[in-house]
PyMOL commands that place a pseudoatom at each C-alpha (Angstrom):
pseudoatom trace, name=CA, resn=UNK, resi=1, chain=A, elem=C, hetatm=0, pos=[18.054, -12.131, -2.029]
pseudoatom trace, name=CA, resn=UNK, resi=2, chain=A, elem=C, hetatm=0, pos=[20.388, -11.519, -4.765]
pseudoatom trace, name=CA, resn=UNK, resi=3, chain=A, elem=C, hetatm=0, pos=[21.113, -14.447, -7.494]
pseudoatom trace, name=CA, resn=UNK, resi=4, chain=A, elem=C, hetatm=0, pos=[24.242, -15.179, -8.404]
pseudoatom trace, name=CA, resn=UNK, resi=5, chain=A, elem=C, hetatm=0, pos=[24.069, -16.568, -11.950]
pseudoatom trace, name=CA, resn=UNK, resi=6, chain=A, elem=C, hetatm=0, pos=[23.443, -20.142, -12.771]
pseudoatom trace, name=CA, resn=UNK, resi=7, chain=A, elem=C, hetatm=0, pos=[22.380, -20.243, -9.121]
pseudoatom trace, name=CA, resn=UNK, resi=8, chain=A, elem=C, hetatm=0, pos=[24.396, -21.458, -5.646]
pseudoatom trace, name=CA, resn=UNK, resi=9, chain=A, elem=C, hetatm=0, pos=[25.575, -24.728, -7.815]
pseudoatom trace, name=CA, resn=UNK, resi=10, chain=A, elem=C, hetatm=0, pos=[27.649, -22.318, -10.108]
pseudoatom trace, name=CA, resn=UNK, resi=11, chain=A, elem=C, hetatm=0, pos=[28.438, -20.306, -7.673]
pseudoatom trace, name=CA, resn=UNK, resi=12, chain=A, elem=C, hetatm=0, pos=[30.409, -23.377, -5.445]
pseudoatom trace, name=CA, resn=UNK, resi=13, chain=A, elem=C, hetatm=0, pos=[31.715, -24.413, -9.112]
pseudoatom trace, name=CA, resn=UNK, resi=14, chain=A, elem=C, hetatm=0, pos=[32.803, -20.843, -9.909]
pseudoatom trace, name=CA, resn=UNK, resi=15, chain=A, elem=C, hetatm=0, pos=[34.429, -20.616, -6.088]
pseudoatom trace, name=CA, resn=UNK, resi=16, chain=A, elem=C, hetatm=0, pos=[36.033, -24.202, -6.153]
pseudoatom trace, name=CA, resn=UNK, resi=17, chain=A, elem=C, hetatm=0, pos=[37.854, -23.389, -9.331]
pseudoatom trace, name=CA, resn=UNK, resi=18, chain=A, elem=C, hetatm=0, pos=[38.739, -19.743, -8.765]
pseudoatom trace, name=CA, resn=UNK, resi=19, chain=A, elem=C, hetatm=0, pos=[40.452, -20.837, -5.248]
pseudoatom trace, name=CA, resn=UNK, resi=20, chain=A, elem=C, hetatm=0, pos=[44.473, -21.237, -5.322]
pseudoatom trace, name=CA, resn=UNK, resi=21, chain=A, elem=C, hetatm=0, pos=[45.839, -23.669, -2.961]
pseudoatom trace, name=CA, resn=UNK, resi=22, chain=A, elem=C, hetatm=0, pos=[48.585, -22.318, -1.107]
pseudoatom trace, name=CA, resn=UNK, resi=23, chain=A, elem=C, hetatm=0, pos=[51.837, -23.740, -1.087]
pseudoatom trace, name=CA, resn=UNK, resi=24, chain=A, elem=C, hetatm=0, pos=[52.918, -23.250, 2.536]
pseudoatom trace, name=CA, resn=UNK, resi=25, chain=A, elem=C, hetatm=0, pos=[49.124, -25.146, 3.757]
pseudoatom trace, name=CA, resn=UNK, resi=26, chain=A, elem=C, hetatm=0, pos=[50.637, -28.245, 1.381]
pseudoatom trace, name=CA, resn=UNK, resi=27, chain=A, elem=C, hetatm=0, pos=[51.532, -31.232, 3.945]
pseudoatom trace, name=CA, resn=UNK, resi=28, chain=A, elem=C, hetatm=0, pos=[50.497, -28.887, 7.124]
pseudoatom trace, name=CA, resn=UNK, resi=29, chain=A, elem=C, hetatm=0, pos=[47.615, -31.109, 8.347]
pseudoatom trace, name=CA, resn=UNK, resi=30, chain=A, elem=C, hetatm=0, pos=[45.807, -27.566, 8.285]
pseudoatom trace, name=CA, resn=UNK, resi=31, chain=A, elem=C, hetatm=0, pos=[42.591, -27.588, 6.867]
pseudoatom trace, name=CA, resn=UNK, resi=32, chain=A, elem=C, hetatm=0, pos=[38.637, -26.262, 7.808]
pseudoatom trace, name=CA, resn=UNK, resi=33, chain=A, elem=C, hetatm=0, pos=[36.030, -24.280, 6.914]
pseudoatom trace, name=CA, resn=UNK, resi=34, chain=A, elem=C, hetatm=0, pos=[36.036, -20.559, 6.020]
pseudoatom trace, name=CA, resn=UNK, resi=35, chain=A, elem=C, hetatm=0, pos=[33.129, -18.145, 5.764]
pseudoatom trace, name=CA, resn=UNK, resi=36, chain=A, elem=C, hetatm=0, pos=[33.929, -15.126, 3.964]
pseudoatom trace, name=CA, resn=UNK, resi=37, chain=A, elem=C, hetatm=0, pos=[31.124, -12.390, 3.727]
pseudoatom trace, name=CA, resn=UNK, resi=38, chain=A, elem=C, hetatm=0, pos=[30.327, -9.724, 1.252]
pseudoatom trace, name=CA, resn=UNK, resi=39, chain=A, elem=C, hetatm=0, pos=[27.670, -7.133, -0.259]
pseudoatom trace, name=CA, resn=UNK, resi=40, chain=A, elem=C, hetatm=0, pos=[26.031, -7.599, -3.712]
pseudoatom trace, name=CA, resn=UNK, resi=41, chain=A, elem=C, hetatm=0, pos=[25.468, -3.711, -4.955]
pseudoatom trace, name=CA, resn=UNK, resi=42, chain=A, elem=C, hetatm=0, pos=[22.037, -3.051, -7.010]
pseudoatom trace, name=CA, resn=UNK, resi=43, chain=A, elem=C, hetatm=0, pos=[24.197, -2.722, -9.971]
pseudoatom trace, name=CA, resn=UNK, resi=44, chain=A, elem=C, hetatm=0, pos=[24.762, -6.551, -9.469]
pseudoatom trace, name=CA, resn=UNK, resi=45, chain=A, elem=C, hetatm=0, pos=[28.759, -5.772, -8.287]
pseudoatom trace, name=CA, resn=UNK, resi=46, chain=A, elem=C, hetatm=0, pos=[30.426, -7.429, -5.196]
pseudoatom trace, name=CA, resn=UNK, resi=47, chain=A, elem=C, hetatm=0, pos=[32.425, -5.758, -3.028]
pseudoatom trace, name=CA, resn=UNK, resi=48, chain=A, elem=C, hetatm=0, pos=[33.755, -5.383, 0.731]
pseudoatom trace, name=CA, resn=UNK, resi=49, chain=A, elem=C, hetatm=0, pos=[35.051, -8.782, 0.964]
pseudoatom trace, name=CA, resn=UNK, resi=50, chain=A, elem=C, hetatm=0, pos=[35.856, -9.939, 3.982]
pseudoatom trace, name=CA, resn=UNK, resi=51, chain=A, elem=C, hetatm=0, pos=[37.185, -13.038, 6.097]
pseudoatom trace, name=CA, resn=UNK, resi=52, chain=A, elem=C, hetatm=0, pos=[34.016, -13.872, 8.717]
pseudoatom trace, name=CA, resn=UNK, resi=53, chain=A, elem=C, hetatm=0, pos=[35.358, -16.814, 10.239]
pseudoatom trace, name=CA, resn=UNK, resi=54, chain=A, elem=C, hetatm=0, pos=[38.647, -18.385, 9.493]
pseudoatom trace, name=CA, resn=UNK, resi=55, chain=A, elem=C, hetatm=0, pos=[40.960, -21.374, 10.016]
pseudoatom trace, name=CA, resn=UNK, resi=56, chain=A, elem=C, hetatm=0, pos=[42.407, -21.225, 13.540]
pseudoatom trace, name=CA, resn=UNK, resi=57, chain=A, elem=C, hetatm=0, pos=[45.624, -23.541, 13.794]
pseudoatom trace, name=CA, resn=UNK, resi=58, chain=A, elem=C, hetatm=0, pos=[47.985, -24.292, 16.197]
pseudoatom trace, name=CA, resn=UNK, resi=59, chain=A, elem=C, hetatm=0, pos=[51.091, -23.594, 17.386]
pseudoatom trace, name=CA, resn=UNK, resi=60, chain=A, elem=C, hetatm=0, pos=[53.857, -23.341, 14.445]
pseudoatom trace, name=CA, resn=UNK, resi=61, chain=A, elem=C, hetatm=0, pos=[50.885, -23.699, 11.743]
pseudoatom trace, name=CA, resn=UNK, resi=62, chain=A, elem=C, hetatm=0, pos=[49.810, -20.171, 11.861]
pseudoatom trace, name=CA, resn=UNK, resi=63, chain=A, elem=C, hetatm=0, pos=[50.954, -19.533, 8.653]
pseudoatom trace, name=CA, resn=UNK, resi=64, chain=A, elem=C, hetatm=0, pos=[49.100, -22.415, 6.961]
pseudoatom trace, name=CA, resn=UNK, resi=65, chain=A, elem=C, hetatm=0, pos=[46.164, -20.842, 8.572]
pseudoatom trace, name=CA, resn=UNK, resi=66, chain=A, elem=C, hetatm=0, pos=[46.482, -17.298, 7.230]
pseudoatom trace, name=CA, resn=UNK, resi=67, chain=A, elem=C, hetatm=0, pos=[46.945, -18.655, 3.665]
pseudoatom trace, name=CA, resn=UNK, resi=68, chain=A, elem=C, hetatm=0, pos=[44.214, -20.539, 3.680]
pseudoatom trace, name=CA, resn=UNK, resi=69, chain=A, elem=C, hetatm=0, pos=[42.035, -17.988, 5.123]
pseudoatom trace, name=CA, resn=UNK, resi=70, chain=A, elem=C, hetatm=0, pos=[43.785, -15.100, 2.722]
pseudoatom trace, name=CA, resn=UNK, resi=71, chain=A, elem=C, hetatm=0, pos=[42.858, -17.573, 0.016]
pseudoatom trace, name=CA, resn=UNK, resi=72, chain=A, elem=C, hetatm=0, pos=[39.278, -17.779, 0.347]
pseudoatom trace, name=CA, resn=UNK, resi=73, chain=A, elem=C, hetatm=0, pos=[39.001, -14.336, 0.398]
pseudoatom trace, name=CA, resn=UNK, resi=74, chain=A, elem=C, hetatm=0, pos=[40.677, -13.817, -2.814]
pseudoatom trace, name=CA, resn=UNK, resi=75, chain=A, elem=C, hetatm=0, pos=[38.631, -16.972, -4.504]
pseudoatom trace, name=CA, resn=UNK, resi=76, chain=A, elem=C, hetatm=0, pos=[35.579, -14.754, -4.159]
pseudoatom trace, name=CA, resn=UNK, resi=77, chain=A, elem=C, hetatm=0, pos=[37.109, -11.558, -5.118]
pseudoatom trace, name=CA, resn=UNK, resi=78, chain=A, elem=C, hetatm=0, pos=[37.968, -13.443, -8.075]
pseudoatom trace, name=CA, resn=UNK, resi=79, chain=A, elem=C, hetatm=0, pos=[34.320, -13.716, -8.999]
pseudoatom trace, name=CA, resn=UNK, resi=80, chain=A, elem=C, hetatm=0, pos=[33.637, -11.456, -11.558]
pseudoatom trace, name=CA, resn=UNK, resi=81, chain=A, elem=C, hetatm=0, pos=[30.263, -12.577, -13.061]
pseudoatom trace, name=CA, resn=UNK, resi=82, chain=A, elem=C, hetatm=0, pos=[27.388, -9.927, -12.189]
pseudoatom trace, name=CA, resn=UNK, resi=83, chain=A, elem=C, hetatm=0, pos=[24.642, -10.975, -9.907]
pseudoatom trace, name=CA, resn=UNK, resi=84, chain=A, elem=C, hetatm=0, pos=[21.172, -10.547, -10.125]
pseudoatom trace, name=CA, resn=UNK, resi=85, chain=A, elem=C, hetatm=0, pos=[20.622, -7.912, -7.305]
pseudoatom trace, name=CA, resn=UNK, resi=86, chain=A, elem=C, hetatm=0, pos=[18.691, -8.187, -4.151]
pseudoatom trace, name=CA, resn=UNK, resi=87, chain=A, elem=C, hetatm=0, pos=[15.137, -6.176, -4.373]
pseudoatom trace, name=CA, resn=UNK, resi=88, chain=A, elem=C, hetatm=0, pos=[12.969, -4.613, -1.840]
pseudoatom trace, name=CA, resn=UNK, resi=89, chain=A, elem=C, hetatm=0, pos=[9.509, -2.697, -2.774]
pseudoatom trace, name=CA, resn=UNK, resi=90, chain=A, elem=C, hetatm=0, pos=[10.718, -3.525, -6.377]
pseudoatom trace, name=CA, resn=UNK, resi=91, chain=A, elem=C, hetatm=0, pos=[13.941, -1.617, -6.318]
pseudoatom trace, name=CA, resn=UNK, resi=92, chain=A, elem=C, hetatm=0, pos=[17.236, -3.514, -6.216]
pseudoatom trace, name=CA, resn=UNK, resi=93, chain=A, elem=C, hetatm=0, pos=[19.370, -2.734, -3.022]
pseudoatom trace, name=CA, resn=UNK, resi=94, chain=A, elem=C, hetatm=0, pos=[22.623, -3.900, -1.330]
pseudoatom trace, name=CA, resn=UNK, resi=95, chain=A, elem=C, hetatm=0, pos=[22.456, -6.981, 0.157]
pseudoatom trace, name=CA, resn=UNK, resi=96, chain=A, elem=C, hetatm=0, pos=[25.236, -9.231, 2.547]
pseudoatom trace, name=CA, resn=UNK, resi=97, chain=A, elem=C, hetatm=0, pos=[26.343, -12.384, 1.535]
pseudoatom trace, name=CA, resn=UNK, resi=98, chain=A, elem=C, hetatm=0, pos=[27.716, -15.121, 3.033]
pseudoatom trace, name=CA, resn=UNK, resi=99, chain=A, elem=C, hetatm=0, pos=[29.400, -18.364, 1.079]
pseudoatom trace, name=CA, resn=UNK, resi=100, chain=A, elem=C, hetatm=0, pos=[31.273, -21.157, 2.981]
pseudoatom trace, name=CA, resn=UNK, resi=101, chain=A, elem=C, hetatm=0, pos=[34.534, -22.617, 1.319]
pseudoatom trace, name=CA, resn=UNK, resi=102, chain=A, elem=C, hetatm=0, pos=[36.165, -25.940, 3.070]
pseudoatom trace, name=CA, resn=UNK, resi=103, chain=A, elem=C, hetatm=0, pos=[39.851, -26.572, 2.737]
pseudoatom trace, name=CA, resn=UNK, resi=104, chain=A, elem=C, hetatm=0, pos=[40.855, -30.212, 2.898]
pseudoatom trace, name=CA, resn=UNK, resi=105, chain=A, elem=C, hetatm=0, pos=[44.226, -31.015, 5.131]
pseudoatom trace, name=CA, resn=UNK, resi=106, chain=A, elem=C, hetatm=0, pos=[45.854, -33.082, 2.973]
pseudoatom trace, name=CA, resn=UNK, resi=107, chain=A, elem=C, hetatm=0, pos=[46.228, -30.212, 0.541]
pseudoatom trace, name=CA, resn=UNK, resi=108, chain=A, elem=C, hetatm=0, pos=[45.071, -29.739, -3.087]
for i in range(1, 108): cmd.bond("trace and resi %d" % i, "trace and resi %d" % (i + 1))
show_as sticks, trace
zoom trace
């Protein structure tokens, strides 16, 4: 399992501060949690990032949604800290990752 470093603790810090609110989710009552997934390389790199599950809204808050959801994917694109890679048989390999990232709907 790769590490990211400090461990998952920094890792939520690192996320929490990297993400951008958007202004068009402020005051939407949109809000939820995201799961964005993607690979750690054996050089310690991330890359394919990718929206897993978004926010789904409704009618006339679409936008909100796909702001939110655009901006969890570009908080951990944003990380830029190398991980400890994932091993198997003692060689590091590629390895999936999934982190969770909550939006509150009030905003901010």
């Amino acid at each position: 399992m790769p590490v990211y470093p400090g461990g998952p603790t920094q890792l939520l810090r690192d996320l929490t501060a990297s993400v951008v609110y958007p202004e068009v989710a402020v005051g939407t009552n949109v809000g939820g949690n995201v799961l964005v997934d993607f690979i750690v390389a054996p050089n310690g790199r991330i890359y394919e990032v990718k929206l897993n599950k978004g926010i789904v809204s409704g009618p006339g808050q679409e936008a909100a949604a796909q702001a939110l959801n655009e901006a969890a994917v570009a908080a951990v694109q944003r990380l830029k800290k190398k991980w400890q890679a994932g091993r198997q048989n003692g060689k590091a390999v590629a390895v999936s990752f999934t982190v969770p990232l909550a939006f509150a709907p009030s905003g901010r």
